[in-house]
C-alpha positions as CSV (number, residue, x, y, z in Angstrom):
1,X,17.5,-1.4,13.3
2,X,15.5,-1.6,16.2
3,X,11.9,-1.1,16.1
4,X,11.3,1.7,18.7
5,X,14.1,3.8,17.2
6,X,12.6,3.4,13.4
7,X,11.5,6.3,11.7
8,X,11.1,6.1,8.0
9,X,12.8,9.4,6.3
10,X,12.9,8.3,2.7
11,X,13.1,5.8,0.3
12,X,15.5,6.2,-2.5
13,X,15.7,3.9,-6.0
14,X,19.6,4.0,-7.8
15,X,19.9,3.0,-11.1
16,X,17.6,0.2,-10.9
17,X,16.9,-2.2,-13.9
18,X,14.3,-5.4,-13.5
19,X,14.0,-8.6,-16.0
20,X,12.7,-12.3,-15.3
21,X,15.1,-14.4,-15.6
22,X,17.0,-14.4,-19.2
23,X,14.8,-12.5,-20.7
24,X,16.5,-9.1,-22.4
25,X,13.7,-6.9,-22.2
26,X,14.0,-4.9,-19.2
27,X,10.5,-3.9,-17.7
28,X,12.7,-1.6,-15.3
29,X,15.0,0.1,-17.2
30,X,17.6,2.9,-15.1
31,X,14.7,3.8,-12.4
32,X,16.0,6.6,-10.0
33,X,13.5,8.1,-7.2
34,X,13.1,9.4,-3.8
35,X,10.0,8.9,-2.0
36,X,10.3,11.1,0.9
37,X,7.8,11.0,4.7
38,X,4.8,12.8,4.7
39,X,3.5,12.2,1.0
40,X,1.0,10.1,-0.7
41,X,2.2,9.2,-4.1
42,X,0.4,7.8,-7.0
43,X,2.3,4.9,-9.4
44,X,0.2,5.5,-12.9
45,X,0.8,3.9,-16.2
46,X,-0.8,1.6,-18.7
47,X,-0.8,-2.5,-17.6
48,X,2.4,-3.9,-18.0
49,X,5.1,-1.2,-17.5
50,X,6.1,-1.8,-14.6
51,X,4.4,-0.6,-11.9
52,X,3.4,-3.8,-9.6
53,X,7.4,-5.0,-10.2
54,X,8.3,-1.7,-9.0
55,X,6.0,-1.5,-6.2
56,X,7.3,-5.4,-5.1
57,X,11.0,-4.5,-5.2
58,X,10.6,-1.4,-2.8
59,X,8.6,-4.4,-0.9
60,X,11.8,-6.5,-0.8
61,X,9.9,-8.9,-2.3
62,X,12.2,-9.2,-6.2
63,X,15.5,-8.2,-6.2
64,X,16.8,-6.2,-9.2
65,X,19.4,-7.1,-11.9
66,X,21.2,-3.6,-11.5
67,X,21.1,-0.7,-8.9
68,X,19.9,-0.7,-5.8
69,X,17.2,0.8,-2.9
70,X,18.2,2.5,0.0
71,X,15.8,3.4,3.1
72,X,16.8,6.5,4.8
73,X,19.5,7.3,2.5
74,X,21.8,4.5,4.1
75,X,20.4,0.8,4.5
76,X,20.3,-1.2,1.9
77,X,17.6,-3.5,0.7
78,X,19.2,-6.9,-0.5
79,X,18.7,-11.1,0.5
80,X,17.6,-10.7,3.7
81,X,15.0,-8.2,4.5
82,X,13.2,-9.7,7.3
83,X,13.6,-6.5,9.5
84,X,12.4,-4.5,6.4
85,X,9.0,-6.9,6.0
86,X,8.6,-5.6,9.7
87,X,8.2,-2.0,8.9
88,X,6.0,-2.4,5.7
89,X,2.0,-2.8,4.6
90,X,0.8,-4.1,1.5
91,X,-2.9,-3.8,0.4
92,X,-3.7,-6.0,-2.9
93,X,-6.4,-5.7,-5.1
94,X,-7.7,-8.4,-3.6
95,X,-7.1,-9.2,0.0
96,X,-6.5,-12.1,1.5
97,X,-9.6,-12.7,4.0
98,X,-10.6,-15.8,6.3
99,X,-13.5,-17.6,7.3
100,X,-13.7,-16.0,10.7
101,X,-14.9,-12.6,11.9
102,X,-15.1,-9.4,10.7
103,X,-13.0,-7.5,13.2
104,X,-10.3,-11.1,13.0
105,X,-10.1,-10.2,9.8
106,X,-8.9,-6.7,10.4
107,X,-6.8,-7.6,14.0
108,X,-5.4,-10.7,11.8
109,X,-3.3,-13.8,13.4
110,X,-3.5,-11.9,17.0
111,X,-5.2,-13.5,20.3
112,X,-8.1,-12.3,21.1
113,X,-6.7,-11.1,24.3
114,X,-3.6,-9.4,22.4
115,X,-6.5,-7.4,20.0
116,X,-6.1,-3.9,20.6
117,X,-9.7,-2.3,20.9
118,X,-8.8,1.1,20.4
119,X,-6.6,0.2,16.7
120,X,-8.9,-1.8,15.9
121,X,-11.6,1.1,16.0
122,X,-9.5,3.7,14.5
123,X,-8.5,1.2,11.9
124,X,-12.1,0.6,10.7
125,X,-13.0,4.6,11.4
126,X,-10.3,5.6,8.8
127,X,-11.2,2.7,6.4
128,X,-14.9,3.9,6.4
129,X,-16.2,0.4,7.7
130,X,-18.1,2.0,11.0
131,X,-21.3,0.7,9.1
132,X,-20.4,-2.8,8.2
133,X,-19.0,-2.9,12.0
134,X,-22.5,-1.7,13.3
135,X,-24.3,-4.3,11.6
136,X,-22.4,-7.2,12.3
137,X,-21.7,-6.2,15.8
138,X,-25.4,-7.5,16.3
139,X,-24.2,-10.8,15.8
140,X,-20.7,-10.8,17.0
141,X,-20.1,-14.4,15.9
142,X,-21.0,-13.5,11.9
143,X,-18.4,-15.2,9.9
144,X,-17.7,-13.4,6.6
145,X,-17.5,-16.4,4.8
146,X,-14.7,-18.2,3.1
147,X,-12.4,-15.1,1.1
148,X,-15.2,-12.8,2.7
149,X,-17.5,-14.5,0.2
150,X,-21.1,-12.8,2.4
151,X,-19.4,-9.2,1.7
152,X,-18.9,-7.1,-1.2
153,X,-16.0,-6.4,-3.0
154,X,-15.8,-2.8,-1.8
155,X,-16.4,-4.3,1.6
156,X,-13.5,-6.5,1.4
157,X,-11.2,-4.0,-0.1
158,X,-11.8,-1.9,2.8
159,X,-10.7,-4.7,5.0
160,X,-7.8,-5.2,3.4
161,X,-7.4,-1.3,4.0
162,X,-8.3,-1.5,7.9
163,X,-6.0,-4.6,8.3
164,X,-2.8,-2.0,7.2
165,X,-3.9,0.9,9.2
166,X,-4.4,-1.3,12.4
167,X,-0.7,-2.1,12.4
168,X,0.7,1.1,11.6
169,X,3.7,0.4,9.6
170,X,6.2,3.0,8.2
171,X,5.7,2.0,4.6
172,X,2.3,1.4,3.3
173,X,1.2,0.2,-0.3
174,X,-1.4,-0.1,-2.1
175,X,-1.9,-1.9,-5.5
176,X,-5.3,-1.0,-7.1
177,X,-6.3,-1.6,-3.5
178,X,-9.6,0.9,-3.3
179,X,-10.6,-0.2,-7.1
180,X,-13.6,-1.5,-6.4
181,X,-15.0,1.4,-4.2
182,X,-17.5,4.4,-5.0
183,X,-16.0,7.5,-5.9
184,X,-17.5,9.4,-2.3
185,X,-16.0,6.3,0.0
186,X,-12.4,6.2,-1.9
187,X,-12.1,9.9,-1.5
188,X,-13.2,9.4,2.2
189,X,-10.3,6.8,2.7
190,X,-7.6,9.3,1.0
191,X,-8.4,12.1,3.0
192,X,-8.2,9.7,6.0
193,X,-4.8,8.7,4.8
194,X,-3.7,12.5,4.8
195,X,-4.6,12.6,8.1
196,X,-2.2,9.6,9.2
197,X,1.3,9.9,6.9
198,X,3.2,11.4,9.0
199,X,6.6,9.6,9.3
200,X,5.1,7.2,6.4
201,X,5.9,6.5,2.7
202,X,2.1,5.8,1.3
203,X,2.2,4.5,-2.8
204,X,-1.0,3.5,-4.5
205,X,-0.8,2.4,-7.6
206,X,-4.4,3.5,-9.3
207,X,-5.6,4.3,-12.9
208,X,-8.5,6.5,-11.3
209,X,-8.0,10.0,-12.4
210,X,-9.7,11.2,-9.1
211,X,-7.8,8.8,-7.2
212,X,-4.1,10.7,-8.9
213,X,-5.6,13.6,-8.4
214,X,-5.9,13.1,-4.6
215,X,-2.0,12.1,-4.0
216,X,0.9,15.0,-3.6
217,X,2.9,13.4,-6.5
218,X,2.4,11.4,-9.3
219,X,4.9,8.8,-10.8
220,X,4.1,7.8,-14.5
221,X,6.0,4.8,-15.9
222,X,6.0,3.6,-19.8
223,X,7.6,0.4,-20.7
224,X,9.8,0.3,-18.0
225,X,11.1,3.9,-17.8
226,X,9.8,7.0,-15.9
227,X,8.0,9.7,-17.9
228,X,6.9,11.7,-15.0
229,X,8.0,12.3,-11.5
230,X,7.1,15.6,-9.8
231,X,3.7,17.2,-8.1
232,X,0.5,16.2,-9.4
233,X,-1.2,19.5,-10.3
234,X,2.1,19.5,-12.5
235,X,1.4,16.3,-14.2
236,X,-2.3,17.5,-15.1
237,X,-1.2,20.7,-16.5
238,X,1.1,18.9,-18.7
């Protein structure tokens, strides 16, 4: 699939079943589910049933058992997903971050002369890190310190967020990834991804009430099988 030609329709789950290894209890059990472009959904459910597998299959980063995922209805994910790891963004709880610069950070593993000024802005713009950029651009040489040590968790969160958003994948995850941010700033950040998920897939996984309530759909796993797939002002008026 060549890059230029890409766009990302939808992402469907078949039948899909997940255990480690030997072990009988299946913390995927059946899964089916179509995440279509344009939407922001939200991955909810108590630790442990389910979610972060699920989320790092659609990665291509576990295989399942049983069943399989499709993107755009036809290509299937399976051993080798190198062009697939191309297309996609993941955002962890906690980012991975160097002892180098702030804006390295965000333009990460690209030559300064390869940097894109104008992503870069827009990256930090939508990940609400204008201020932090301010104050470090006084001293454009500040390190952040080894894992971002000199900033704060929020800080680094949003880092991780900026990194995603300057490469502009199709598929963009997020895993708890805005946890440690004030209520005003993650609401800030979601609207901002509204504004850019056109042609995307975005999941977060969150247990933030105001954070579901901010996606278009809601997905609600327990031990290992779906409870609830469908819009979110549906799943708060259950």
């Amino acid at each position: 699939i060549k890059d230029k030609d890409f766009i990302l329709k939808n992402i469907l789950v078949k039948n899909l079943s997940f255990s480690y290894l030997d072990n009988k209890n299946l913390i995927l059990n059946n899964i089916n589910l179509r995440f279509e472009q344009n939407k922001i959904y939200c991955l909810v459910g108590e630790t442990g049933c389910g979610k972060s597998t699920l989320m790092d299959i659609i990665l291509g980063l576990l295989n399942p058992i049983k069943g399989k995922i499709f993107i755009n209805n036809n290509t299937e994910l399976n051993q080798n997903n190198d062009w697939w790891f191309n297309k996609i963004s993941y955002v962890p709880q906690e980012p991975f971050l160097i002892n180098d610069t702030f804006k390295n950070n965000i333009c990460f593993a690209e030559k300064n002369n390869q940097i894109s000024d104008s992503k870069f802005l827009e990256a930090i713009k939508l990940s609400c890190l204008e201020d932090v950029n301010s104050e470090l651009e006084k001293n454009k040489n500040y390190n952040i310190g080894d894992r971002g040590l000199k900033l704060s968790g929020g800080q680094r969160q949003r880092i991780g967020i900026a990194r995603a958003l300057y490469t502009n994948k199709s598929f963009l995850a997020l895993d708890e990834a805005t946890s440690a941010l004030d209520t005003l700033t993650e609401n800030k950040i979601i609207k901002n991804l509204h504004s850019i998920k056109k042609n995307k897939v975005l999941i977060l996984v969150s247990h933030r009430e105001h954070t579901i309530k901010s996606c278009d759909e809601v997905i609600s796993l327990k031990d290992g099988n779906i409870t609830f797939a469908g819009k979110t002002e549906d799943y708060f008026s259950q």
